[in-house]
N, C-alpha and C positions, 0 to 999 in steps of 0.2 A: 948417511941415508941417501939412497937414490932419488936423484932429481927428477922425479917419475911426470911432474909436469912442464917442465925446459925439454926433457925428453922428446914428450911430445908434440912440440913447437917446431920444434926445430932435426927430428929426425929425416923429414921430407926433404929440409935441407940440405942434410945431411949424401941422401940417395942422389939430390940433380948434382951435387959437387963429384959423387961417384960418377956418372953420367960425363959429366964436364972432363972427367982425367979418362975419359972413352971413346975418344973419337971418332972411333971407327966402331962404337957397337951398333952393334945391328938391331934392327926390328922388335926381333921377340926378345933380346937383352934388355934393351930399353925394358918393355912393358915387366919384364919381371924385376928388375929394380923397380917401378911405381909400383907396383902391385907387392913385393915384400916391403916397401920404406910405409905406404900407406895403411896393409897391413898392419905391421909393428904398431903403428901410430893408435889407430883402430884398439887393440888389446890394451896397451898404455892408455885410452879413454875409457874402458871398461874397469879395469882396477881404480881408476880414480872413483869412477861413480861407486865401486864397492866399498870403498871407504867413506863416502857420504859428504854430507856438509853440516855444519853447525850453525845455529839460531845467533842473527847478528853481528856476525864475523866473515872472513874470509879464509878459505884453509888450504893445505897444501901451496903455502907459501913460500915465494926465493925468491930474494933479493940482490943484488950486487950493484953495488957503486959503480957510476956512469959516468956522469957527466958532476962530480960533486960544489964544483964552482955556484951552478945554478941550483942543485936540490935535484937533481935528474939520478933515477938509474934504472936499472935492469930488473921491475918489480912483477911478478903474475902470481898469479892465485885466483882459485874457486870461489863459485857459491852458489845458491838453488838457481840464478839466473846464465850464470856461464857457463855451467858442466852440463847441463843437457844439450847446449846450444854446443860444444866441444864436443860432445859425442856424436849428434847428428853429422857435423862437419865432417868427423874422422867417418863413419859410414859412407858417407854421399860420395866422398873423395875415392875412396875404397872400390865402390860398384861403380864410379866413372872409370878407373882407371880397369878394370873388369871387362866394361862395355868396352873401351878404344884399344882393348889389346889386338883385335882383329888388324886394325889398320894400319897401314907401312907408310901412310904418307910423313917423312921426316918424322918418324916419330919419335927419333932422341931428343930431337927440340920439343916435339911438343911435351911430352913426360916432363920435360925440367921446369917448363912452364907450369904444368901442372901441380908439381912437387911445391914451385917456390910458392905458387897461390897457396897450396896448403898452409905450411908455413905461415906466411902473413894471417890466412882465415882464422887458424887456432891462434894466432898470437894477438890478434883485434880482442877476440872472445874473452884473453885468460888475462891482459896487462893490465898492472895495479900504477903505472904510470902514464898520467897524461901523454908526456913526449914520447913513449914508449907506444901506446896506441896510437897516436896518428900515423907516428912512422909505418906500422904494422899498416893501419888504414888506405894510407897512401899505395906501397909496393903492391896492394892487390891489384889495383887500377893497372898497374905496366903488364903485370902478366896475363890478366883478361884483355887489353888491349891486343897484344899482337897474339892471343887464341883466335879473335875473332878476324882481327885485319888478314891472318895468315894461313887460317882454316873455315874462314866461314864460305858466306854462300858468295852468289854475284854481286850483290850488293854492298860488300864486307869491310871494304875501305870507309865509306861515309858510314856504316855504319860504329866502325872501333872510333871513329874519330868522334861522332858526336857521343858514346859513351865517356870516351876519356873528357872533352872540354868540358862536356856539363857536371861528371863527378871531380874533376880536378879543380874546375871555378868555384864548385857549388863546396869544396871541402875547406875553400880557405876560412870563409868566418868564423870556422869550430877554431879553424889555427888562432884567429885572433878572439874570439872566446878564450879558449885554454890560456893564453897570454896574459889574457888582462886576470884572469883567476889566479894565475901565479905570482904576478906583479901585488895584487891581492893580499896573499898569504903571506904571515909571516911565522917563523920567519921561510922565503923562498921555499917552496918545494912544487913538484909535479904528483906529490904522493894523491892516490887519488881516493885512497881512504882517508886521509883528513881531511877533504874538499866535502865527502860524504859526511862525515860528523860534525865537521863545522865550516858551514859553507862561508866562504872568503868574500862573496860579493853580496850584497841587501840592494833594494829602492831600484832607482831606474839603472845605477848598475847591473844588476843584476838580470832586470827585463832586458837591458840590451845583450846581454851573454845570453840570456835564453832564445831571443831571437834571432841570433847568429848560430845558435846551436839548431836550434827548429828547420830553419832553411837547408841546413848540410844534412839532417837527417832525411827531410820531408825529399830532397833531391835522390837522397839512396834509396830512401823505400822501396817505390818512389809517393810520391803522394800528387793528386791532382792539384795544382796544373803544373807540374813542372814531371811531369812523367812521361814526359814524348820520348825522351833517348829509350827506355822500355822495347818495345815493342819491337822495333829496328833491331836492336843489341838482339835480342832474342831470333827472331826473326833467322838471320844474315849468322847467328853463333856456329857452332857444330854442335851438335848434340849435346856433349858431354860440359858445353860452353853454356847453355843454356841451365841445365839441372845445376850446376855450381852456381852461376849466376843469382837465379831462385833460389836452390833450397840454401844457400851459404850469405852470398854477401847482398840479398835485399835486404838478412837480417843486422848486419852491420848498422843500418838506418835505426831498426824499430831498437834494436840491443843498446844502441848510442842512447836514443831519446828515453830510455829507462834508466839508465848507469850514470847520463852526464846530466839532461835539462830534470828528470822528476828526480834523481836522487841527490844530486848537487843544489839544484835552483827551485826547492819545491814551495816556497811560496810566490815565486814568479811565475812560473808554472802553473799553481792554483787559479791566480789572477788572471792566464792566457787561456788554463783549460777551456772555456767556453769554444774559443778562436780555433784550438786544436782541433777538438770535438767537431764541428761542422768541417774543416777539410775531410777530418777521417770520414765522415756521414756520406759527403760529394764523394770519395776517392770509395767507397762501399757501392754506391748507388750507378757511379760513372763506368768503373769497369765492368761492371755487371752490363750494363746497358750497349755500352762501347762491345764488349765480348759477343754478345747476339747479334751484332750487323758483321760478324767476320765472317770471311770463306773462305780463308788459311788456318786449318787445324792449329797450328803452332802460335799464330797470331791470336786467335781465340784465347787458347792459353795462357799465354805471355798476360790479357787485359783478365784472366782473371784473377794473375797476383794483384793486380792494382786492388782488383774487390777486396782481396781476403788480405791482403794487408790495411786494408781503411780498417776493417775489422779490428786488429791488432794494435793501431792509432785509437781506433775508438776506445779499448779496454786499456790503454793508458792516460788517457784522457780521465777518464772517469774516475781513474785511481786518482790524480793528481785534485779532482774534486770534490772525491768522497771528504766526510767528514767521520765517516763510522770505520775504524783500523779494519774491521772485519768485512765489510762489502770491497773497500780499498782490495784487501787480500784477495776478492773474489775475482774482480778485475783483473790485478795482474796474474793470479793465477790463470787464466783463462788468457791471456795475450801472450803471457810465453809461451804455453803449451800451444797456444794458435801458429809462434811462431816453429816450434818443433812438428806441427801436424803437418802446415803448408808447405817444410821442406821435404817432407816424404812422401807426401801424394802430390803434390806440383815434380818435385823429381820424377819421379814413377811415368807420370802423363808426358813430363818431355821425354824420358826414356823410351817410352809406347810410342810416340809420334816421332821419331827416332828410327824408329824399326820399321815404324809404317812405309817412309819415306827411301828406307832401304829396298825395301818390296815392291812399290807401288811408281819410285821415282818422281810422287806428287805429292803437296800438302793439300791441294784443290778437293773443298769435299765432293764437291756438285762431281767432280770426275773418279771418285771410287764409289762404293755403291756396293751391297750384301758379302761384303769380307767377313760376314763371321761365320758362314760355311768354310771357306778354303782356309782360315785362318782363326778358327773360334777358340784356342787359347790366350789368342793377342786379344782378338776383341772380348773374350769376357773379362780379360783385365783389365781390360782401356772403361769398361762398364763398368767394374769394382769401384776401380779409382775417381773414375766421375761423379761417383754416386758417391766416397767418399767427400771430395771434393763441393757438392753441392749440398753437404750436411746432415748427409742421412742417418738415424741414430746406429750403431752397434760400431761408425768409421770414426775415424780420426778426428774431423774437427767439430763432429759434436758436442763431446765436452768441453772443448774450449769455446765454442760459440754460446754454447748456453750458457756459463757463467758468463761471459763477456754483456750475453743480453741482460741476464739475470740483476747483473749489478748497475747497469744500463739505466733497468727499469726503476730501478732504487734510486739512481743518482741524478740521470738527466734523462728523463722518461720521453720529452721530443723525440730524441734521437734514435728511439729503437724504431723511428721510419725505416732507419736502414736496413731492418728485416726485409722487408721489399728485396733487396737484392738477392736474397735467398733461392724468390719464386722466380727471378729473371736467369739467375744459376742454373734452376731446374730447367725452366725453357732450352737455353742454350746446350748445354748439355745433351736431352732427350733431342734436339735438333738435328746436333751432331752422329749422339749416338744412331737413329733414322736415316741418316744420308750417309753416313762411312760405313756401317756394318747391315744394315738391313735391307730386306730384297731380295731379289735375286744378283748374282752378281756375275759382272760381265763376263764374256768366254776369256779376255786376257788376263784377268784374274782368278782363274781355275786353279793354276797350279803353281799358286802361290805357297810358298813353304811358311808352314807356323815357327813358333820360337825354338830356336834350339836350346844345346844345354846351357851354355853360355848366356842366354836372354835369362833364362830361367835363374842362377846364380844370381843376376842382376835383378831379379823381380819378386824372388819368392821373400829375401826380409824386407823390403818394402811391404809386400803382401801382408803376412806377419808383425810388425808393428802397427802397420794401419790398422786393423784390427784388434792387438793386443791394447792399444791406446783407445778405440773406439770404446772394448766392450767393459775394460777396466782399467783406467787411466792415473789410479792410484799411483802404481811403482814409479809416475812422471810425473804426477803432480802432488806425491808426499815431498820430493827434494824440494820441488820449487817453494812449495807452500813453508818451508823448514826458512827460506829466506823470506817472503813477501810477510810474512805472518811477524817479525820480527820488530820487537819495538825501534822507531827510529827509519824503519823502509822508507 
């Protein structure tokens, strides 16, 4: 049988080592290796989701002996939590690598860079072995590292550098988490379905694994206060450094805090949810608020993942304190899809401000002004997107917001304050939209060219799922629900 998900771990790999024995390829060779190795990848996560998932298990499984001294090996497989979050990656990677085929700067390096993130992202998502996903965890970190030190903006040095010390310090406690879980078990293993069925740690062991696990997620999310590297990283990225950043590996954080601390450590968990819950409430209410005083487009952006990820804190939260399976289910139903909705219209919007920046040469709003004349295909999609973004019903994260509040309301009813940030979304938002695209617009933005074909390749299935998820979000949240719903979640 075909290894149809090793396949697609590791085909990206497979393209930078192509790359690597190329010394001398040129420009557009580079970008059509990324573009068929991510391609392929892309088709290989589509047949996976055609074959589904099953209630209480994990499928399309492969294993091989690793390390057998300790209990380690070479384990991945699905579930309604991974294969959506595996397919978003394989797209996101797909239309980056789309967007940066225009550009020549070094770009055999950068494609290998981009291949090996791949790589690592789908293998975070799919590994059924502890040691096997940090590894995966970790290797993301070096190749977002030198994207940003080596292509970003003027600022790009301190910015790779504070991404890397605060996710490289912030990821050791999961290490010594995972450590003491394994020392734990007996007998030895890294398998991280027996961790799931029979968790190895109880009592204050167990609060201490969860609070070493909490810290490494709440750093990736990121979650208030330890979300300063954010905004910089983002910022100082390149484009296509930014959309992977967001729509891919902020979810490494929230994917962790569902897979390791609620489905390993769930009544530690239980007992912390309160504690969860109010970070996720601050990191809902703070980006939201923090976002309204920006006047860097992209800055803007970057503070409203922190919002709509509290979001996705908070609907794991709640799961881990419901006491009814079925609100539980509503919850995490609503936090994964939150996390599948924020990587396609957060992508989308750094892709849009992207383009902007290509045309306009600024992120400054105050300095652009009535762009949706000379450019009213870009801005009515920079408008879509916002508006999916700030939870309008028929886009993307309205069904996940709403279950999220839904079960909110049922579970810890304080906390849906953080609907509030909703209205401060809107604010910032309509801010933006008023000072970039409305007006008249200056004489040196006349003959501003709209999107060409290439923008549009990149933007119309974004378009398209934001939408197809908005107005019926069944065909994404029957998989997920096929695990959350599952006795034992």
């Amino acid at each position: 049988m075909i290894p149809i998900l090793s396949l697609s771990v590791f085909l990206p790999l497979i393209g930078a080592l192509i790359l690597l024995a190329m010394p001398r390829a040129s420009a557009t060779q580079a970008h059509a290796v990324g573009i068929a190795a991510s391609a392929a990848t892309l088709i290989l996560a589509l047949v996976m989701w055609s074959r589904g998932v099953v209630a209480g298990e994990f499928v399309q499984v492969e294993e091989i002996a690793w390390i057998e001294a300790i209990g380690a090996a070479y384990r991945v497989g699905v579930d309604g939590l991974s294969l959506p979050l595996i397919g978003l990656t394989a797209l996101l990677f797909l239309l980056s690598f789309i967007h940066q085929a225009r550009s020549q700067d070094r770009a055999r390096s950068f494609v290998i860079l981009m291949l090996m993130l791949e790589t690592a992202s789908i293998g975070t998502f799919a590994a059924l072995d502890a040691l096997l996903f940090y590894v995966f965890f970790e290797v993301s970190l070096v190749s977002m590292y030198f994207m940003i030190a080596g292509w970003g903006e003027e600022g790009r040095q301190r910015a790779a550098l504070m991404f890397f010390l605060y996710t490289l310090l912030g990821s050791l406690p999961l290490l010594l988490a995972i450590l003491g879980m394994f020392l734990a078990s007996d007998p030895w293993s890294f398998d991280m379905r027996i961790w799931i069925d029979d968790a190895p740690l109880g009592g204050a062991a167990a609060m201490a694994a969860l609070v070493a696990m909490l810290f490494t997620f709440a750093v990736k999310i990121p979650v208030f206060p330890v979300h300063t590297w954010l905004p910089a990283a983002h910022v100082q990225a390149p484009t296509v450094g930014s959309v992977i950043l967001a729509g891919v590996m902020l979810k490494f954080g929230t994917y962790g805090l569902v897979r390791f601390a609620l489905q390993m450590l769930p009544d530690a968990f239980a007992a912390a949810g309160n504690v969860v819950l109010i970070f996720g409430v601050a990191s809902a209410l703070y980006g939201a608020l923090v976002a309204l005083a920006q006047s860097d487009l992209k800055r803007l952006i970057a503070y409203t993942s922190v919002n709509h990820m509290g979001y996705v804190v908070i609907g794991v939260a709640v799961a881990a304190l419901a006491t009814d399976p079925a609100m539980r289910a509503v919850a995490l139903d609503g936090a994964i899809l939150q996390m599948v909705s924020h990587g396609l219209v957060t992508g989308a919007l750094f892709f849009l401000v992207g383009m902007l920046k290509e045309r306009t040469h600024t992120r400054e709003m105050a300095r652009m002004g009535g762009l949706l004349k000379p450019v009213p295909v870009l801005g009515w999609s920079f408008v879509l997107f916002a508006f999916a973004s700030l939870g309008l019903p028929g886009l993307a994260h309205f069904p996940a917001e709403f279950q999220i509040f839904l079960a909110t309301l049922n579970v810890a009813p304080v906390a849906v304050i953080s609907i509030l940030a909703i209205v401060v979304t809107a604010g910032l938002y309509l801010r933006a939209i008023g000072l970039v695209f409305l007006g008249e617009p200056d004489a040196r933005w006349q003959a501003l060219p709209d999107l060409d074909r290439r923008d549009l390749v990149v933007l119309v299935p974004l378009v398209l799922l934001t939408l197809a998820i908005g107005i019926a979000p069944g065909w994404v949240l029957s998989v997920i629900h096929v695990t959350t719903s599952a006795a034992g979640f």
